[in-house]
N, CA, C and O atoms as a MOPAC input file, in Angstrom:
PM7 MOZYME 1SCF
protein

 N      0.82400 1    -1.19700 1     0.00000 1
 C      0.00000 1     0.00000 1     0.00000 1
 C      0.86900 1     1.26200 1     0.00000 1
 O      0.33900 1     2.31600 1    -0.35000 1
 N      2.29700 1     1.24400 1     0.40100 1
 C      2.78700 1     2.64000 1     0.72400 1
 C      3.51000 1     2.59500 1    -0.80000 1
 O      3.93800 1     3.59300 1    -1.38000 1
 N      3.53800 1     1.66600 1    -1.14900 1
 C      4.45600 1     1.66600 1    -2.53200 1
 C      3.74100 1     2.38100 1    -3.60600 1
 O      4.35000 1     2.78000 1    -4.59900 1
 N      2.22600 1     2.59600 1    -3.41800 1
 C      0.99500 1     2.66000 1    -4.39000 1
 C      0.97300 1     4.38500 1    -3.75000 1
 O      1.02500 1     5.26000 1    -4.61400 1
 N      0.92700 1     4.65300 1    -2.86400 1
 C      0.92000 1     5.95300 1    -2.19800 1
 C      1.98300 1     6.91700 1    -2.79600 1
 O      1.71400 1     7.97800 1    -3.35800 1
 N      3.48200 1     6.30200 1    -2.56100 1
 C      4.88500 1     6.90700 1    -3.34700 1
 C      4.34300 1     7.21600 1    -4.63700 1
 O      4.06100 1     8.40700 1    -4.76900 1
 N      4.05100 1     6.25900 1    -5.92600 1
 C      3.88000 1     6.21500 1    -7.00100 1
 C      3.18100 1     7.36700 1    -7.32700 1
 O      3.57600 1     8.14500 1    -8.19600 1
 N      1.43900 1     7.63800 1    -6.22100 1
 C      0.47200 1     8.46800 1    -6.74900 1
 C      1.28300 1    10.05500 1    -6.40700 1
 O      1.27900 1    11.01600 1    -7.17600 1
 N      1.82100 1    10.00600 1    -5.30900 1
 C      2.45300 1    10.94700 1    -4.90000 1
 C      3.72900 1    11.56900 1    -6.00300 1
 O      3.97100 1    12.77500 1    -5.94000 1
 N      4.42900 1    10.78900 1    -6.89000 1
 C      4.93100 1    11.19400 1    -7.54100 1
 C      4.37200 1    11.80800 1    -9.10900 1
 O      4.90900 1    12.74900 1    -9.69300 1
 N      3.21100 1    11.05900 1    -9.59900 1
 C      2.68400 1    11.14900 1   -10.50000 1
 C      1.94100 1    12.89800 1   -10.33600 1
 O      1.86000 1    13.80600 1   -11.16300 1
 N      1.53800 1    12.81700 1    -9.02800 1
 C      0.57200 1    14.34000 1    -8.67500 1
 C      1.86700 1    15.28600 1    -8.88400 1
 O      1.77800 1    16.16100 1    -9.74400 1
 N      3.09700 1    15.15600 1    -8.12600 1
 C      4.14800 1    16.08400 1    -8.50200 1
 C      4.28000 1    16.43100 1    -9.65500 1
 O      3.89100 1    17.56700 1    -9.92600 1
 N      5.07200 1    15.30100 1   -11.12000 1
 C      5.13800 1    15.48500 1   -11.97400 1
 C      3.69400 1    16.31500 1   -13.09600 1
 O      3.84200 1    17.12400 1   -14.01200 1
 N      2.75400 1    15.87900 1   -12.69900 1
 C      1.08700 1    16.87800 1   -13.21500 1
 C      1.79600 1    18.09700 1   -12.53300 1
 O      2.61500 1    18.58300 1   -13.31200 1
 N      1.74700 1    18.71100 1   -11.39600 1
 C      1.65000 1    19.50300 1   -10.61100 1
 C      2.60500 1    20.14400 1   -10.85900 1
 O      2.52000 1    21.30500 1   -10.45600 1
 N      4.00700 1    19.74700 1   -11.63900 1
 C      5.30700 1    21.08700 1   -12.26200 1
 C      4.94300 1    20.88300 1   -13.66900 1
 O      5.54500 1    21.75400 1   -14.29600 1
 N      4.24700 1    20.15400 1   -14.47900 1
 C      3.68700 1    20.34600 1   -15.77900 1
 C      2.48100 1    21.62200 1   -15.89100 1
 O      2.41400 1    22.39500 1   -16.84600 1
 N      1.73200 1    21.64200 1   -14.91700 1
 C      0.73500 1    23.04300 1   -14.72000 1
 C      1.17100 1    23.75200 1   -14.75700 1
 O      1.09500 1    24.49000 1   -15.73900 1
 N      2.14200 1    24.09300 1   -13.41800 1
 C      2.41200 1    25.07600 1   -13.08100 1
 C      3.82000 1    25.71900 1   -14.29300 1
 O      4.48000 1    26.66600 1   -13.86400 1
 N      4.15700 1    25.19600 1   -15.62700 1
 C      5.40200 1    25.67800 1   -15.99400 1
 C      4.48100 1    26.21600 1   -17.16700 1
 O      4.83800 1    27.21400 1   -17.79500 1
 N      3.31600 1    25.57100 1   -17.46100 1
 C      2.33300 1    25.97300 1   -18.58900 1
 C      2.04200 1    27.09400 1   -18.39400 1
 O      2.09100 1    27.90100 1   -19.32200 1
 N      1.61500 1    27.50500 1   -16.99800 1
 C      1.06900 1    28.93900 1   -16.48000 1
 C      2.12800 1    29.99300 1   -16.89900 1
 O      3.32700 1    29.81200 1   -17.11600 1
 N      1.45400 1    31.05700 1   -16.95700 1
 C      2.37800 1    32.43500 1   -16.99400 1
 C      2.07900 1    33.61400 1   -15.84800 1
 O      0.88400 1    33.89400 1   -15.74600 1
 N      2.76900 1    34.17000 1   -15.18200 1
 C      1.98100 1    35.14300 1   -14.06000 1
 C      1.94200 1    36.20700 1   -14.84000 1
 O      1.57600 1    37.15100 1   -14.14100 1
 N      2.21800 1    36.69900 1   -16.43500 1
 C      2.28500 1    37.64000 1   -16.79500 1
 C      1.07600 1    37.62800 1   -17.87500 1
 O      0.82300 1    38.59200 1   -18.59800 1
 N      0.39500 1    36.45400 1   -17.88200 1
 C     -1.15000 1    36.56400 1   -18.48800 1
 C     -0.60700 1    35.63000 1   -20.29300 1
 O     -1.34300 1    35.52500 1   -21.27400 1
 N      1.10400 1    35.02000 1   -20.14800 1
 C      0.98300 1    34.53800 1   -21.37600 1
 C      0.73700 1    33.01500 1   -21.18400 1
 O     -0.23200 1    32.59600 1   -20.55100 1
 N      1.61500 1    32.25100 1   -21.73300 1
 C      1.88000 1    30.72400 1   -21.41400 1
 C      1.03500 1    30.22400 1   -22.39600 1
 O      1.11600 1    30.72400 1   -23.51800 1
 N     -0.08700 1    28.96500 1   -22.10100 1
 C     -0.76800 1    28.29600 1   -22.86100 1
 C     -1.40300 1    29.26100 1   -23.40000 1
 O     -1.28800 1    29.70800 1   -24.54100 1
 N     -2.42200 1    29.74000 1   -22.14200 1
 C     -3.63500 1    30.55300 1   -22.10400 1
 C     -3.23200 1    31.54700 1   -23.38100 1
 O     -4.23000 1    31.72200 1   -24.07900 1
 N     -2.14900 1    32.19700 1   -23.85100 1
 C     -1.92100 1    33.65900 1   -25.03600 1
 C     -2.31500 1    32.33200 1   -26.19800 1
 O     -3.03800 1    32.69100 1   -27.12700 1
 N     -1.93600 1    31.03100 1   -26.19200 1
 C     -2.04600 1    30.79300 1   -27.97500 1
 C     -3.58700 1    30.27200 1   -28.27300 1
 O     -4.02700 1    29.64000 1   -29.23400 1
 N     -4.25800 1    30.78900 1   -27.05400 1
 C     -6.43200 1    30.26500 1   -27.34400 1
 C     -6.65600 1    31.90500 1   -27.35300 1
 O     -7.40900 1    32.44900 1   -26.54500 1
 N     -5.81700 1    32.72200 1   -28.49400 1
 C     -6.26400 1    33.81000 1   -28.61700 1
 C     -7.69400 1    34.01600 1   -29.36300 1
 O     -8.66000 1    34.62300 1   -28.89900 1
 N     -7.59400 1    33.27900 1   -30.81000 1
 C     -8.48200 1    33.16800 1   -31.43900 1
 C     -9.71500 1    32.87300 1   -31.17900 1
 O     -9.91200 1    31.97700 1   -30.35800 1
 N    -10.81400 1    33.52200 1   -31.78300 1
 C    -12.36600 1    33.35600 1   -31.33100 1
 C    -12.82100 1    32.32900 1   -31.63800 1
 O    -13.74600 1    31.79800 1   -31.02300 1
 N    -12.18700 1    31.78300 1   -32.78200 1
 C    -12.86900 1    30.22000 1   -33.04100 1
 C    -12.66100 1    28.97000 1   -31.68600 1
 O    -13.42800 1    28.00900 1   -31.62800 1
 N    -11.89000 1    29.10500 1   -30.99000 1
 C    -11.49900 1    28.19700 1   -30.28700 1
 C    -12.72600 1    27.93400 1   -29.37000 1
 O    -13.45300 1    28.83900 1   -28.96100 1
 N    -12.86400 1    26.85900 1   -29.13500 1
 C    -13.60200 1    26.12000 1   -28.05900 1
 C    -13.10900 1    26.56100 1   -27.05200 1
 O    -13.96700 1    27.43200 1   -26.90800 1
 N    -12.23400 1    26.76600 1   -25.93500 1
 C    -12.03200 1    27.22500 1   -25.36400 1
 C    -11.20400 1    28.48300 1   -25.46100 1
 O    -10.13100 1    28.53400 1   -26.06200 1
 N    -11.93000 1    29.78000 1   -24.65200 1
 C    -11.18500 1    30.69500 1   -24.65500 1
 C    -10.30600 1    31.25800 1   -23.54300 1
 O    -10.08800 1    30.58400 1   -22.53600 1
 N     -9.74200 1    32.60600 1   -23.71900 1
 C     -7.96500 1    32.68800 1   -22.65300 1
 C     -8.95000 1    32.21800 1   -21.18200 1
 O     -8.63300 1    31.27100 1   -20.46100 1
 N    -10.03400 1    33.00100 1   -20.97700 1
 C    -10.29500 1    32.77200 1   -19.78600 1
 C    -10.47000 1    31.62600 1   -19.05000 1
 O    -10.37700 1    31.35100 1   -17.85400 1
 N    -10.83200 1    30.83100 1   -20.36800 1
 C    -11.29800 1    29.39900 1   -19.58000 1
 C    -10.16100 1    28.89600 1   -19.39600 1
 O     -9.84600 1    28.61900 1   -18.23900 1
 N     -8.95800 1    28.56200 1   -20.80300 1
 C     -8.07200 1    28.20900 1   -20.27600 1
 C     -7.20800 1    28.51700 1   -18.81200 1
 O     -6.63600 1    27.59400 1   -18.23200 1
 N     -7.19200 1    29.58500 1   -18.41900 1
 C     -6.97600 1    30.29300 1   -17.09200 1
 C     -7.52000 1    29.72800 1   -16.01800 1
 O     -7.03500 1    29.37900 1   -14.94100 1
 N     -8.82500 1    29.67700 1   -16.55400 1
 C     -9.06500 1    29.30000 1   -14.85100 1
 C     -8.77700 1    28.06800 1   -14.85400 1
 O     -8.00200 1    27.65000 1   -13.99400 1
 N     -9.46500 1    26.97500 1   -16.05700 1
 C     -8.78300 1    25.30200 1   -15.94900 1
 C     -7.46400 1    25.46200 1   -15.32900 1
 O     -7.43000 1    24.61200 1   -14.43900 1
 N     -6.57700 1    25.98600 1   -15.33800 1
 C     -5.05200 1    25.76600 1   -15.17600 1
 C     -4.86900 1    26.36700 1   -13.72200 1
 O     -3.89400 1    26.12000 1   -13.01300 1
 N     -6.02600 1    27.26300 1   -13.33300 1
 C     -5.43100 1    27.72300 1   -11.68900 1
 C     -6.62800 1    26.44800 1   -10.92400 1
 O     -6.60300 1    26.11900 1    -9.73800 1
 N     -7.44200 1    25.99700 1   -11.81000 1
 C     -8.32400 1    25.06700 1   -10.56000 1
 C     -7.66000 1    23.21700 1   -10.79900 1
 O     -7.87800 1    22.19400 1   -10.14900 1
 N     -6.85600 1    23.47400 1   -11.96700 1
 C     -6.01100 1    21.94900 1   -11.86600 1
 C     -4.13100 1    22.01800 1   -10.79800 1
 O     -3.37600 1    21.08600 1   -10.52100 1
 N     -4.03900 1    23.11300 1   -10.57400 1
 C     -3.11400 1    23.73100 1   -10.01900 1
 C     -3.76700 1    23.53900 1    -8.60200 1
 O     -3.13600 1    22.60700 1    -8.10400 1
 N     -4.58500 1    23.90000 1    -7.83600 1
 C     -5.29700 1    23.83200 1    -6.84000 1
 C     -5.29200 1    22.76600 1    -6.75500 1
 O     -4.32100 1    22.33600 1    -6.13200 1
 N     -6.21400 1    21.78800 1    -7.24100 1
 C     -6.61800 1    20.47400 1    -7.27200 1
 C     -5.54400 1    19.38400 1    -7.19000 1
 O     -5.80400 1    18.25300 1    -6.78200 1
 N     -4.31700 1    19.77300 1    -7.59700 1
 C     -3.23200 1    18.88400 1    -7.32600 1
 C     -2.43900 1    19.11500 1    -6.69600 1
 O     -1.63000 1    18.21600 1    -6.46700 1
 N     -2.25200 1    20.39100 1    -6.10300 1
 C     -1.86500 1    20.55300 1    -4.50300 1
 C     -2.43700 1    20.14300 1    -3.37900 1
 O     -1.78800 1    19.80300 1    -2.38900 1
 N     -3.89400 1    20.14500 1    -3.46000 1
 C     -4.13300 1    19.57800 1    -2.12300 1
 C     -4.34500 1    18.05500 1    -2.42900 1
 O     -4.35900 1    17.35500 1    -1.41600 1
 N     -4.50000 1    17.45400 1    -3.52400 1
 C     -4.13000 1    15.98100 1    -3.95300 1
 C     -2.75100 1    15.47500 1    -2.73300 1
 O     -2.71500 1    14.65800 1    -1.81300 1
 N     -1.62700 1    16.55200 1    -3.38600 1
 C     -0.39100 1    16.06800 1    -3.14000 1
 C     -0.59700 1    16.32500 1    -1.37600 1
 O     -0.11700 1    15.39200 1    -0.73200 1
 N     -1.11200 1    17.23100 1    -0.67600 1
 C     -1.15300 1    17.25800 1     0.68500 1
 C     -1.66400 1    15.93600 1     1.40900 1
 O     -1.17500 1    15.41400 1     2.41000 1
 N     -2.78400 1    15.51000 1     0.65500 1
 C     -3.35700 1    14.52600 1     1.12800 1
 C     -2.97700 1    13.26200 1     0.90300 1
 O     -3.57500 1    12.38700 1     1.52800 1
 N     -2.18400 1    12.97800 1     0.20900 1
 C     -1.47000 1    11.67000 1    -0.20300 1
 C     -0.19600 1    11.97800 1     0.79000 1
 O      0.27500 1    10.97200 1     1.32100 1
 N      0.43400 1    13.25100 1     1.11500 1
 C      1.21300 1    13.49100 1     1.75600 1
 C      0.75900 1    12.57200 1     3.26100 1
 O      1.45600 1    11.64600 1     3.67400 1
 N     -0.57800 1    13.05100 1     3.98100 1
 C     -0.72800 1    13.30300 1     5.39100 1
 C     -0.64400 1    11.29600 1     5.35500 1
 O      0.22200 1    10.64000 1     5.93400 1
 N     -1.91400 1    10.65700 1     4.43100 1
 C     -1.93600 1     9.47500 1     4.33800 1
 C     -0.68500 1     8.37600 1     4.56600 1
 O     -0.62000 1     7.40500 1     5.32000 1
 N      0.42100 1     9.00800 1     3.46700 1
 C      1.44300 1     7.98100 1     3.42700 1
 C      1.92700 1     8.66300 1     5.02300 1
 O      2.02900 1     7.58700 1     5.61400 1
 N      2.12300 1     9.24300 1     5.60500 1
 C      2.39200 1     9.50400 1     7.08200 1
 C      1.75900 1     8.79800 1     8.25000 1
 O      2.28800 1     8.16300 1     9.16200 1
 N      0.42800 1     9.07800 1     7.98400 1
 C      0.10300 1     7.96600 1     8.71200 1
 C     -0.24400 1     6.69700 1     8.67100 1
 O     -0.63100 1     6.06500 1     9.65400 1
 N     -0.05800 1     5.97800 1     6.84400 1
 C      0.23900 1     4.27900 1     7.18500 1
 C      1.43000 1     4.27100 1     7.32200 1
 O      1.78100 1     3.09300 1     7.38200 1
 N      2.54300 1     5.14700 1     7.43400 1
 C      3.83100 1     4.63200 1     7.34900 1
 C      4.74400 1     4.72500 1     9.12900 1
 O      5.93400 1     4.75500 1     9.44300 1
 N      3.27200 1     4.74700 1    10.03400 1
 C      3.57200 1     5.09200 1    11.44100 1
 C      4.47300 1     3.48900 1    11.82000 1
 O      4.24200 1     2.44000 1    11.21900 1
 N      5.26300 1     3.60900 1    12.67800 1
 C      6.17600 1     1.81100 1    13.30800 1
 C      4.88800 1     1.71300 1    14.40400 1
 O      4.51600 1     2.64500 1    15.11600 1
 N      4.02000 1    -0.28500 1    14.34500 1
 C      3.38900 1    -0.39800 1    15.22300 1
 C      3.98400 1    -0.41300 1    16.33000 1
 O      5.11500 1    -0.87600 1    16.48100 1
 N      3.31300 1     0.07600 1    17.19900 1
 C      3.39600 1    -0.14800 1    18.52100 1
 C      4.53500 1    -1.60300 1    18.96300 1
 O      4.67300 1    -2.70400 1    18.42900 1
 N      5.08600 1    -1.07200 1    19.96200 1
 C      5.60300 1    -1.79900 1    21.08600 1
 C      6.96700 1    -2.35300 1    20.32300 1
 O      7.68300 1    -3.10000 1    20.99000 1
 N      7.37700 1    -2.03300 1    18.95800 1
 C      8.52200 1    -2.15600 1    18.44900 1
 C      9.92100 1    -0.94800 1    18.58000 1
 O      9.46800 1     0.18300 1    18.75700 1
 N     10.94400 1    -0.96800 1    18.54500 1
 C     11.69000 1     0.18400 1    18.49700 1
 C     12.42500 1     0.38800 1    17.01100 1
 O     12.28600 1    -0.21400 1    15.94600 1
 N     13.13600 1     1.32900 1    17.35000 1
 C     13.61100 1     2.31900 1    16.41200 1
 C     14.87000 1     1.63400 1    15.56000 1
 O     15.79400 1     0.88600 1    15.88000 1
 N     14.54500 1     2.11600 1    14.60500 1
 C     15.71300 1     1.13900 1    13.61600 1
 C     17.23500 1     2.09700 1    14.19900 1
 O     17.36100 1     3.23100 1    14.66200 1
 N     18.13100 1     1.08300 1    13.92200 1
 C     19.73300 1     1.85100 1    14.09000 1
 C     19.72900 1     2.84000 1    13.85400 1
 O     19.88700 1     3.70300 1    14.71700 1
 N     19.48300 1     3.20000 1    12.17200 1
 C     19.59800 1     4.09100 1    11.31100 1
 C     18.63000 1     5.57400 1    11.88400 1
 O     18.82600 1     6.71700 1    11.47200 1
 N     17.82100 1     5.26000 1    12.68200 1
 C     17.09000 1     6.63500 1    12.93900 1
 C     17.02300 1     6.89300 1    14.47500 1
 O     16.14500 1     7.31400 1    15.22800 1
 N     18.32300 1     6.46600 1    14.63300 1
 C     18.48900 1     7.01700 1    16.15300 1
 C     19.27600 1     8.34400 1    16.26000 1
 O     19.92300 1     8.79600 1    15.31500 1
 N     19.18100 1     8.93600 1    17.45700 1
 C     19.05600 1    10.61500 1    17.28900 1
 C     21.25100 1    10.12200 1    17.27700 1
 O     21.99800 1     9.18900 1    17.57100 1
 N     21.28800 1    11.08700 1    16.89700 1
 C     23.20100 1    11.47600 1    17.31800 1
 C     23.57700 1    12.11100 1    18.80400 1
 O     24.66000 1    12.44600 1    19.28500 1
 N     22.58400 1    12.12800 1    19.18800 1
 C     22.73100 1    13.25400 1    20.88100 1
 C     22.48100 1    11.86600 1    21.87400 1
 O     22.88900 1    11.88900 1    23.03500 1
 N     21.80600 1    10.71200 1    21.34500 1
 C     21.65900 1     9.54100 1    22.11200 1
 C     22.51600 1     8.74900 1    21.36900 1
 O     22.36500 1     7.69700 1    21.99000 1
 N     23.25000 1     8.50600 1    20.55400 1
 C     24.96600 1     8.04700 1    19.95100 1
 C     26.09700 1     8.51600 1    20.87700 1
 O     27.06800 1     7.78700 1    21.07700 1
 N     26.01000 1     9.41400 1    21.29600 1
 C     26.90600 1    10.10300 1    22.13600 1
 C     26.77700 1    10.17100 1    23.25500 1
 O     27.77800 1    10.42900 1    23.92400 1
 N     25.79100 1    10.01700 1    23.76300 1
 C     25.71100 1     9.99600 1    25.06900 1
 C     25.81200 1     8.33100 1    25.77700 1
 O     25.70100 1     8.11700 1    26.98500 1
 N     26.01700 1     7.38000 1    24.84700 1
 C     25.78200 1     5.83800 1    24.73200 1
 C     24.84000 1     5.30500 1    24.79800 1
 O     24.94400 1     4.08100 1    24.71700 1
 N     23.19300 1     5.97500 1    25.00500 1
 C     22.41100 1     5.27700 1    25.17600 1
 C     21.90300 1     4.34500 1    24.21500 1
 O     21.63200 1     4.70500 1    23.07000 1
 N     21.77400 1     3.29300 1    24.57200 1
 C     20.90300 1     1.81200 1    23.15500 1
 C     19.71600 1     2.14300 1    22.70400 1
 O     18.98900 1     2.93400 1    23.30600 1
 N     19.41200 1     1.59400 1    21.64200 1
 C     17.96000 1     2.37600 1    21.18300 1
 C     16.67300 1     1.39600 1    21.79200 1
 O     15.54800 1     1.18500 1    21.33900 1
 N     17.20500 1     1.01600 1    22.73900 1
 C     16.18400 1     0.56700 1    23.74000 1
 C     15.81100 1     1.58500 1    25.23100 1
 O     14.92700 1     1.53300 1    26.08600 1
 N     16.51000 1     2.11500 1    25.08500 1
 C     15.78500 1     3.83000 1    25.69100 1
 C     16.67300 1     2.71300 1    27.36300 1
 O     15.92900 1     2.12200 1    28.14600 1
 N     17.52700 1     2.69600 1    27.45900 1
 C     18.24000 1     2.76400 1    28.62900 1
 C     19.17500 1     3.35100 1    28.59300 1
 O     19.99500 1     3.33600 1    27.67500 1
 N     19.25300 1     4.35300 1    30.18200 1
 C     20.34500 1     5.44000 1    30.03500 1
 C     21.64100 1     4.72900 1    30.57600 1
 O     21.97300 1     3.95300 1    31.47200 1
 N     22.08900 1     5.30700 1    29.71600 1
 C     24.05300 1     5.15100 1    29.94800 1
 C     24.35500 1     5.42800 1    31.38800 1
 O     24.04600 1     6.25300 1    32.24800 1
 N     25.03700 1     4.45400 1    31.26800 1
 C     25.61300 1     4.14400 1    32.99500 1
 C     26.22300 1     5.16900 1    33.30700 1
 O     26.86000 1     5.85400 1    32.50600 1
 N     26.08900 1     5.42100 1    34.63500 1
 C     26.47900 1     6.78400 1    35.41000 1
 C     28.14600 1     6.48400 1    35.25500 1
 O     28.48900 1     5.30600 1    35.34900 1
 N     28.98300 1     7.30900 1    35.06700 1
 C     30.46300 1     7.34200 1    35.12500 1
 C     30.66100 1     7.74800 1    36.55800 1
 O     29.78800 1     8.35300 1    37.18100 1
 N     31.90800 1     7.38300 1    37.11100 1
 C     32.14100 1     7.41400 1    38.09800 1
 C     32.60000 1     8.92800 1    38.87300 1
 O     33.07200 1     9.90200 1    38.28700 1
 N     32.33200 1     8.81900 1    40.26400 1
 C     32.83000 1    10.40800 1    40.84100 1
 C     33.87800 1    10.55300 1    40.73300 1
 O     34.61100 1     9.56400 1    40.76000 1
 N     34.29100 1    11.55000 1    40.60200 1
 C     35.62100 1    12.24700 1    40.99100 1
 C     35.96200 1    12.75400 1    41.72400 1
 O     35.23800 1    13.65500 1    42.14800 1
 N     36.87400 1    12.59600 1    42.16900 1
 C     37.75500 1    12.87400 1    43.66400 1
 C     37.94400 1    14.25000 1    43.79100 1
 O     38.69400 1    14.72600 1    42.93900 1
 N     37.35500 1    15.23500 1    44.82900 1
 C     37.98700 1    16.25800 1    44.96300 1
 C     38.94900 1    16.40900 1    45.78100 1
 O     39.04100 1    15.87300 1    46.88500 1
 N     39.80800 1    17.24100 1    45.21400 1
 C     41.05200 1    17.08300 1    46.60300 1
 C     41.28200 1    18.98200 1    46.33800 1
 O     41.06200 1    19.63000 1    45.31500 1
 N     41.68100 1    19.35000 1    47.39200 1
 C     42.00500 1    20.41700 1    48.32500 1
 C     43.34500 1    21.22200 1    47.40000 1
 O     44.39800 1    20.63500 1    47.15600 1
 N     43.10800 1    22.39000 1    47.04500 1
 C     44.05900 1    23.00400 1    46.24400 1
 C     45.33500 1    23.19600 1    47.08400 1
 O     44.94500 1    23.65200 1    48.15900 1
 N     46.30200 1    23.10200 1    47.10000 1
 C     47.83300 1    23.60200 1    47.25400 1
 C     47.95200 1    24.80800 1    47.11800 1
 O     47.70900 1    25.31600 1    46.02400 1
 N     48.35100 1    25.56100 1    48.18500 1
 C     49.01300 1    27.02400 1    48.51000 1
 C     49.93700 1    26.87600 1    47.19500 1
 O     50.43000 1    25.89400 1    46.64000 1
 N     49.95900 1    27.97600 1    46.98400 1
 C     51.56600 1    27.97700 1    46.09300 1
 C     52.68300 1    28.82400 1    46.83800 1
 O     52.59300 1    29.98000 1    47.25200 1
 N     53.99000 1    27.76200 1    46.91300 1
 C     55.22700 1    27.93400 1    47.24300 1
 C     55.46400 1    29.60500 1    47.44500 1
 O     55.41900 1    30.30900 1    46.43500 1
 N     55.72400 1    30.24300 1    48.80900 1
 C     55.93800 1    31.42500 1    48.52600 1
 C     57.33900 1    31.84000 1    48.36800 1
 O     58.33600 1    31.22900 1    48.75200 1
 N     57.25300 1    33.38400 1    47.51600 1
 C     58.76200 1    33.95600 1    47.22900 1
 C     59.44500 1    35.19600 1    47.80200 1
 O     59.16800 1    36.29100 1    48.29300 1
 N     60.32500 1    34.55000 1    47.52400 1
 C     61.61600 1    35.50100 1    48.55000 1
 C     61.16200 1    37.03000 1    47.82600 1
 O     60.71300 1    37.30500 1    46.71400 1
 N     61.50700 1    37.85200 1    49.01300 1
 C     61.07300 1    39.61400 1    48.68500 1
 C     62.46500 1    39.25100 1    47.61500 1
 O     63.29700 1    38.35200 1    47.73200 1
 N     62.37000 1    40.07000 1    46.80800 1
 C     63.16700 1    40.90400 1    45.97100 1
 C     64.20500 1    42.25200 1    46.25100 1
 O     63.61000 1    43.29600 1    46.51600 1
 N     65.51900 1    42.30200 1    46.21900 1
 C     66.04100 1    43.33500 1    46.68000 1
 C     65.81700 1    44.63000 1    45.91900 1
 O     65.51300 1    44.68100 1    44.72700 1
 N     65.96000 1    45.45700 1    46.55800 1
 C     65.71300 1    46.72600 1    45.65300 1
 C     66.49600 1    47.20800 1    44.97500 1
 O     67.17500 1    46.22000 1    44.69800 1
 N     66.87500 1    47.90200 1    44.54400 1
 C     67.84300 1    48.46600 1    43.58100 1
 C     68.10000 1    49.97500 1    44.35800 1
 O     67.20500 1    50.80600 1    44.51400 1
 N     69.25600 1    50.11500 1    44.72800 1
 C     69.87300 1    51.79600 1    45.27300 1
 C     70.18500 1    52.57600 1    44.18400 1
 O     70.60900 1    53.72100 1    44.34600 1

């Protein structure tokens, strides 16, 4: 089923940069060569066909979007593949079985050392 989802999802893209390269924002593109009155369809219609198939396959593509998202959820009670474990839990060692990395051990504080004091300095006459 998600393989059939990819496919439609790509097919709506490819429609969806074929519209949109047909269009012109400057009023030319397809729509300038249905100048002629004989035509069955005229600029306007062509126009709007092309902003309501433009519409229509954007929210196509949203909705094939939200779908393949949610059949493509991991069921329950399984974990996370290797490959999509965070890098901040790589580093910190935790397993992708969500147990935290063993506490490292304390460190010893010990008591700073005076430093060695020095002889006055003679003066110079």
């Amino acid at each position: 089923m998600g393989t059939i989802i990819s496919v439609l999802i790509i097919i709506v893209c490819l429609l969806l940069i074929l519209v949109v390269l047909v269009q012109n924002s400057k009023g030319g593109g397809l729509a300038s060569s249905f100048s002629s009155s004989n035509q069955v369809m005229g600029v306007r219609k062509t126009a709007d066909f092309l902003e309501k198939a433009t519409w229509t396959l954007a929210i196509a593509l949203l909705v094939l979007s939200l779908v393949s998202t949610a059949y493509n959820k991991p069921a329950e009670g399984t974990t996370q593949a290797a490959g999509t474990e965070s890098v901040s839990r790589k580093m910190a060692g935790e397993s992708t079985s969500g147990a935290p990395a063993p506490a490292a051990a304390p460190v010893k504080q010990t008591a700073p050392t005076p430093a060695p004091a020095q002889a006055p300095k003679p003066e110079k006459k």
